[in-house]
C-alpha positions as CSV (number, residue, x, y, z in Angstrom):
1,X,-10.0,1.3,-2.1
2,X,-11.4,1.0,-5.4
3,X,-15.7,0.9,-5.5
4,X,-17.4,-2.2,-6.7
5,X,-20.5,-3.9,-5.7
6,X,-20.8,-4.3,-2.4
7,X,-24.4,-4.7,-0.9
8,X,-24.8,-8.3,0.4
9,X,-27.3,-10.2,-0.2
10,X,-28.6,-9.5,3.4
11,X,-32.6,-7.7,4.2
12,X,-32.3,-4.4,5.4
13,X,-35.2,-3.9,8.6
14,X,-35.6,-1.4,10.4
15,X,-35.1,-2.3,13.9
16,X,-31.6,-4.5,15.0
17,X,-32.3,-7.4,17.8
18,X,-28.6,-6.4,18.2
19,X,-27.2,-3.4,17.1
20,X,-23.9,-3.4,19.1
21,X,-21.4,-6.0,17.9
22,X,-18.6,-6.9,20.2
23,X,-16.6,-9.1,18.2
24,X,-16.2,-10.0,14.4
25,X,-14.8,-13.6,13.4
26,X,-12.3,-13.2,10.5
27,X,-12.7,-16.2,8.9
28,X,-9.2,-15.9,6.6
29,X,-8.4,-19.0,4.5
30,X,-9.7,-22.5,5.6
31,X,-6.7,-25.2,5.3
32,X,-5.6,-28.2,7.1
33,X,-3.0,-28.5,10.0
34,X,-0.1,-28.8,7.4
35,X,-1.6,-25.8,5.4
36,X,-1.5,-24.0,8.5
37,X,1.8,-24.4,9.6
38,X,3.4,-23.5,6.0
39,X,0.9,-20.6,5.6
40,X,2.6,-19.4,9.0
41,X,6.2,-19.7,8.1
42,X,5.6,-18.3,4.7
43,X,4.0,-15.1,6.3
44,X,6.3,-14.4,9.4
45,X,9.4,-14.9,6.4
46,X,7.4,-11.9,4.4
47,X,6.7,-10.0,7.3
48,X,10.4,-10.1,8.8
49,X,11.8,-9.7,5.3
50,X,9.2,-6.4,4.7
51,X,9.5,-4.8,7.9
52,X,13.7,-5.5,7.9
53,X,14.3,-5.0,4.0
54,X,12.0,-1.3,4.2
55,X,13.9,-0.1,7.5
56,X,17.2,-0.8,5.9
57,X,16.4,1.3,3.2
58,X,15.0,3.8,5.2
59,X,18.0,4.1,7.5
60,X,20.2,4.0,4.5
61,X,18.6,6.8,2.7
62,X,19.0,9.0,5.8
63,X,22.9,7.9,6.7
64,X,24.4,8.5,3.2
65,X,24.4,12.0,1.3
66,X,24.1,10.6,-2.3
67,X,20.8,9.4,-1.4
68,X,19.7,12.9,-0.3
69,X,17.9,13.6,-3.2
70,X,13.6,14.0,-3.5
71,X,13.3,10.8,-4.8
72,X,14.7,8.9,-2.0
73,X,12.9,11.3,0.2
74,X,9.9,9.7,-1.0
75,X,11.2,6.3,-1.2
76,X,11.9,6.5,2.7
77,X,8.7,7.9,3.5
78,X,7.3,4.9,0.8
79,X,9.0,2.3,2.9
80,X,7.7,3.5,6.2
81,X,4.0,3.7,4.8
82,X,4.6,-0.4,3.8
83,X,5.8,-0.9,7.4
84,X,2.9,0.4,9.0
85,X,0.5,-1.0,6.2
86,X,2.2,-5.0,6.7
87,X,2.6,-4.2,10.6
88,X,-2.0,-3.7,10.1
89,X,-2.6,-7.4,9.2
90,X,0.2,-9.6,8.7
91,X,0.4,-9.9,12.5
92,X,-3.4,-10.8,13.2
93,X,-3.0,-12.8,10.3
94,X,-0.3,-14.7,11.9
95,X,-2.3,-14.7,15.4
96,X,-5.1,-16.4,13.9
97,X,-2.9,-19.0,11.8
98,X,-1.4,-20.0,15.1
99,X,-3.4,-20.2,17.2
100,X,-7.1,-20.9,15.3
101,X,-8.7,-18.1,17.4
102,X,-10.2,-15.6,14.1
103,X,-12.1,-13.7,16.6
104,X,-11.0,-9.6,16.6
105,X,-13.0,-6.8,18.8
106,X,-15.2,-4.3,17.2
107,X,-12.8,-1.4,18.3
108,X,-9.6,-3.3,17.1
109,X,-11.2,-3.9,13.5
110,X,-12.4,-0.5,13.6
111,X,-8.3,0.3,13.7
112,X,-7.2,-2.3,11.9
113,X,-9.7,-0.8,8.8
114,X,-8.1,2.8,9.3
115,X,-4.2,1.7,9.6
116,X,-4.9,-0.2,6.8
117,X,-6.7,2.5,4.4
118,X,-4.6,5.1,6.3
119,X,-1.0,3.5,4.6
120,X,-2.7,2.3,1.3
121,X,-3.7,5.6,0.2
122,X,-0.4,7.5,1.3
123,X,1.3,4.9,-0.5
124,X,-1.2,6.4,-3.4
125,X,0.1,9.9,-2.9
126,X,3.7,9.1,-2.5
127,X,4.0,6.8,-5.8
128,X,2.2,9.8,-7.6
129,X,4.4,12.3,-6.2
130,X,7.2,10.2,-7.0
131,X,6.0,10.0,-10.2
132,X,5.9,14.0,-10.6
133,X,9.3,14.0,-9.5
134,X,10.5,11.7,-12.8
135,X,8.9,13.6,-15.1
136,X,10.4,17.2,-13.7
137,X,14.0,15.0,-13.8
138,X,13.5,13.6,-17.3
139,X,11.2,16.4,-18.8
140,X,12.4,19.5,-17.2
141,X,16.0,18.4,-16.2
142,X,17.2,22.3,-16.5
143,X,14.7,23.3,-13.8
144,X,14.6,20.5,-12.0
145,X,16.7,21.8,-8.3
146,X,14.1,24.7,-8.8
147,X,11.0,23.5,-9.1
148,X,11.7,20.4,-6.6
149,X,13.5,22.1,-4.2
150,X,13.9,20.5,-0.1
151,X,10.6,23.2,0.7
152,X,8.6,21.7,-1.9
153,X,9.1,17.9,-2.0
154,X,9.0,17.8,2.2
155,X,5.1,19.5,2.1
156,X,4.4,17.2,-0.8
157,X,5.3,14.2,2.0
158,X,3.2,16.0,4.5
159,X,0.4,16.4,2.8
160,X,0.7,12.8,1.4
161,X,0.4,11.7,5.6
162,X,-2.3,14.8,6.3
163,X,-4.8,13.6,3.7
164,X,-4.4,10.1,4.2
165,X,-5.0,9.9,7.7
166,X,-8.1,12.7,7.4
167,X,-9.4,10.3,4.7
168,X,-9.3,7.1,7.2
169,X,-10.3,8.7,10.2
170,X,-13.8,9.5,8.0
171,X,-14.3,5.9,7.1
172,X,-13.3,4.8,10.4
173,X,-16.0,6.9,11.6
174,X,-18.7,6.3,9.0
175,X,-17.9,2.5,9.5
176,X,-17.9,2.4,13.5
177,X,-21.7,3.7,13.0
178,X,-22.7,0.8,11.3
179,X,-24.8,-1.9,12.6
180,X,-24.3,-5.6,12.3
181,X,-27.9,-7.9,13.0
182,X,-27.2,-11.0,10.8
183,X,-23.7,-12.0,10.9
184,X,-20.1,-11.2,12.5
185,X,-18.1,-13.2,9.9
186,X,-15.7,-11.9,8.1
187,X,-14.7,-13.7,4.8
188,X,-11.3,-12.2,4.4
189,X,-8.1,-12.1,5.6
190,X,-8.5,-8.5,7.6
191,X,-11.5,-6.2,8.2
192,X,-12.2,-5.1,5.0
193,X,-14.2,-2.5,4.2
194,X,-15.1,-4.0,1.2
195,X,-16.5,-7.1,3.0
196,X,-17.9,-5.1,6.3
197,X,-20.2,-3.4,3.9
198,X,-21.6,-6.7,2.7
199,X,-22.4,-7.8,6.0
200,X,-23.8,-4.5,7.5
201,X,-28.0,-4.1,8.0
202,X,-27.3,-0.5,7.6
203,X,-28.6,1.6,5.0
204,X,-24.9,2.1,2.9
205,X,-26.5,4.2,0.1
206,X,-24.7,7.7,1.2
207,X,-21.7,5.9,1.9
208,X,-21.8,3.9,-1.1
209,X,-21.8,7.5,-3.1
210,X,-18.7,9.0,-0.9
211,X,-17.0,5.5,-1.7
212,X,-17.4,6.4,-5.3
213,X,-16.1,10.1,-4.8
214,X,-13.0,8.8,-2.9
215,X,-12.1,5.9,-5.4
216,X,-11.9,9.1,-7.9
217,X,-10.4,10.8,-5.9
218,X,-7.4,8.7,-4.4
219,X,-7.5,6.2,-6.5
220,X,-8.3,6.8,-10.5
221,X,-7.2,10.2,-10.4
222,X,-3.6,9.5,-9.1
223,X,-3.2,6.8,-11.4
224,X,-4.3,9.3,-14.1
225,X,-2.1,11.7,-13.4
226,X,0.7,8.8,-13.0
227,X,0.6,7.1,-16.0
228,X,0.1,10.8,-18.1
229,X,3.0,12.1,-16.5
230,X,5.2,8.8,-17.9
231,X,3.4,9.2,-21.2
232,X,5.5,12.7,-21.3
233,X,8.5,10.7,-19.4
234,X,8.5,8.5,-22.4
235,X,7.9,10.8,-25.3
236,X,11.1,12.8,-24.4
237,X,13.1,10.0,-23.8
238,X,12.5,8.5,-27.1
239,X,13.4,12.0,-28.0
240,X,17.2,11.2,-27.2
241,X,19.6,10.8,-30.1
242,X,21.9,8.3,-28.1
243,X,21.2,4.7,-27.0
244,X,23.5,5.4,-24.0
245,X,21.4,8.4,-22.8
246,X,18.4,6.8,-23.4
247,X,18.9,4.0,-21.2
248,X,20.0,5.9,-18.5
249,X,17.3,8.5,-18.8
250,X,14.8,5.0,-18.3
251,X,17.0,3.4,-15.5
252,X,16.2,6.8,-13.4
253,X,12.7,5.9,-13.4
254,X,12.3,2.2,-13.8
255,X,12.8,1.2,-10.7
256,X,9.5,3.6,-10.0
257,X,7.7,1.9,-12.5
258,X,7.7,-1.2,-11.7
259,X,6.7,-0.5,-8.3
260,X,3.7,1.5,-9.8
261,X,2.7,-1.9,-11.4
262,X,3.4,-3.9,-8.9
263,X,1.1,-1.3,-6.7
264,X,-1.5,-1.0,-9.2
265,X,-1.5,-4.6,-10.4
266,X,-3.7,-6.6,-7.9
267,X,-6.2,-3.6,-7.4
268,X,-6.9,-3.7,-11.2
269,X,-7.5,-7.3,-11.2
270,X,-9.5,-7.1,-7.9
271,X,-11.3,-4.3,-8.7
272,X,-11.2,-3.5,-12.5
273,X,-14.5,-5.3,-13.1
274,X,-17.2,-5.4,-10.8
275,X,-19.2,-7.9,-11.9
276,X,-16.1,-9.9,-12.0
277,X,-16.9,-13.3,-11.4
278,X,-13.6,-14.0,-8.7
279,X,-14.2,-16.3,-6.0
280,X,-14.1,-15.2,-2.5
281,X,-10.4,-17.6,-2.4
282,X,-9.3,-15.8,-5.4
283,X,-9.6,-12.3,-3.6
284,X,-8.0,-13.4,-0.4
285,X,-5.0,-14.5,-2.9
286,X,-5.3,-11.3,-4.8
287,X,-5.4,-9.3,-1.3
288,X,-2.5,-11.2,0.5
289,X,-0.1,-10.6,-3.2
290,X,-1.3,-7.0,-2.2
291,X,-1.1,-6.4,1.2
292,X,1.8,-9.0,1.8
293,X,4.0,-9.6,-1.3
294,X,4.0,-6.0,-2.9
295,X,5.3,-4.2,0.1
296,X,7.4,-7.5,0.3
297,X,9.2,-6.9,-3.3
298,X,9.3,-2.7,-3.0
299,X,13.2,-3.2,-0.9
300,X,14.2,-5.4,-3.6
301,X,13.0,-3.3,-6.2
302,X,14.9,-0.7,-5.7
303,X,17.9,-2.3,-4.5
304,X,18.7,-4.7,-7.3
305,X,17.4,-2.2,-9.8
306,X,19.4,0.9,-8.5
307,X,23.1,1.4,-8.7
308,X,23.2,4.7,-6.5
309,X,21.5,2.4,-4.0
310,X,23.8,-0.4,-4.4
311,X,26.9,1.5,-4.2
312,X,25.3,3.6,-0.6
313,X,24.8,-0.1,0.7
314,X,28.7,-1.1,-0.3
315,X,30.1,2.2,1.2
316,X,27.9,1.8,4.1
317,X,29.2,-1.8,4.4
318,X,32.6,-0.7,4.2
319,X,32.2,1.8,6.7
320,X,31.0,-0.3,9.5
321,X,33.6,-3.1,8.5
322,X,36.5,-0.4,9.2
323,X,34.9,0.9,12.1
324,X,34.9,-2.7,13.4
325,X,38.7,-2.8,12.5
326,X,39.9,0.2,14.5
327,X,38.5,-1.6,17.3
């Protein structure tokens, strides 16, 4: 994602006693056989409760009309962008846990890497694109069903999926090419491309500088343009006279806030500073809160923060309960 310092400490030579590496070893988190066993219940519960809790409000978004609106368009495409991007790692993670066995084929961390980018940075577009939507709500409220009409907000989608997966299949690529002499371990809890670049005896200079270009690119820019666009959010709704409207003008976008920070959150702290002095444990926790809890709280976000989605999930309730009854 975001660029930091990532040559190793390994010598560059010219020629590779073994250029072709079948196999990495992710070496994930080192605990006893207690550790173990809670570190596998406590990632199957926030796999099951991801993968369920995003589905749900996926399918509910498409089944009730009130939640035919671009926000929840995006929202549904959000959720199924956290399915894919938990679906990456959480189930290697829970291979390895379980059975001790960290080893992962070249190919199959080669994919792992693109699912993985491919989801984080169309989670990037959508959460900015959602945050476009607020400000057109909030901001331009009179123009709003004109200027996000079902045209516009469904090619926004698309190209969120287009560019993502154009972006990973190029670092897939660039990454495949690499060569690995010195080590196949993996200090982290998926194949990182962070972490791949440390161990590489490739020359990573040209893809050090198209790193930098993309973390401006789908990284600081969208989070430019996200936090300027709820500088304006915020202006005008300090702007109303009532209390009343006020706080609903901020409940319409709060629930997209706080899923912005919970987005943005760990990748600051990971990523903000470079010469950082984090432990390798610290990252892994930084990177499961990321990859695993995040996508974890997103459901419960906007569930227990939403009343148009609470009342679509108690008419829908009530709907299957009669059907039930007139058979």
């Amino acid at each position: 994602m975001a660029l930091s310092k990532i040559r190793g400490q390994i010598p560059n030579i010219a020629e590779c006693p073994n250029s072709t590496v079948i196999e990495f070893h992710i070496l994930s988190i080192s605990t006893n056989e207690t550790g173990r066993h809670l570190l596998f219940i406590g990632v199957l519960l926030m796999y099951l409760l991801t993968v369920n809790g995003n589905i749900l409000i996926t399918c509910l978004i498409c089944v009730e009309p009130r939640l035919h609106t671009p926000m929840y368009f995006f929202l549904g495409n959000l959720s199924m962008a956290d399915v894919i991007y938990v679906s990456t790692t959480l189930p290697k993670l829970l291979f390895i846990t379980a059975t001790n066995d960290n080893r992962i084929r070249f190919s199959a961390c080669i994919t792992q890497l693109y699912f993985y980018m491919f989801s984080a940075v169309c989670d990037i577009f959508i959460l900015t694109f959602m945050s476009y939507d607020r400000y057109v709500a909030i901001c331009l409220s009179l123009q709003y069903h004109l200027i996000m009409n079902r045209q516009v907000y469904i090619k926004m989608a698309i190209a969120s999926w287009f560019i993502a997966a154009l972006n990973s299949l190029i670092y897939a690529i660039l990454t495949s090419m690499l060569t690995f002499c010195f080590t196949n371990n993996i200090d982290h809890l998926y194949c990182d491309l962070k972490t791949l670049y440390s161990i590489t005896s490739s020359d990573i200079t040209s893809r050090e500088i198209f790193m930098l270009f993309g973390n401006i690119i789908f990284t600081f820019l969208p989070l430019t343009l996200i936090v300027i666009s709820y500088v304006y959010v915020i202006s005008t709704i300090l702007k109303i006279q009532t209390s009343k409207g006020r706080l609903k003008a901020f409940s319409s976008c709060a629930s997209h806030l706080t899923t912005v920070l919970l987005f943005y959150g760990p990748i600051i702290f990971l990523y903000g500073d470079p010469g950082s002095g984090h432990s390798k444990d610290q990252n892994k926790l930084l990177s499961f809160i990321y990859m695993a809890v995040v996508p974890m709280l997103n459901p419960v976000v906007y569930t227990l923060r939403n009343k148009e989605v609470l009342g679509a999930i108690q008419k829908v309730t009530k709907d299957i309960k009669n059907s039930f009854l007139m058979y």
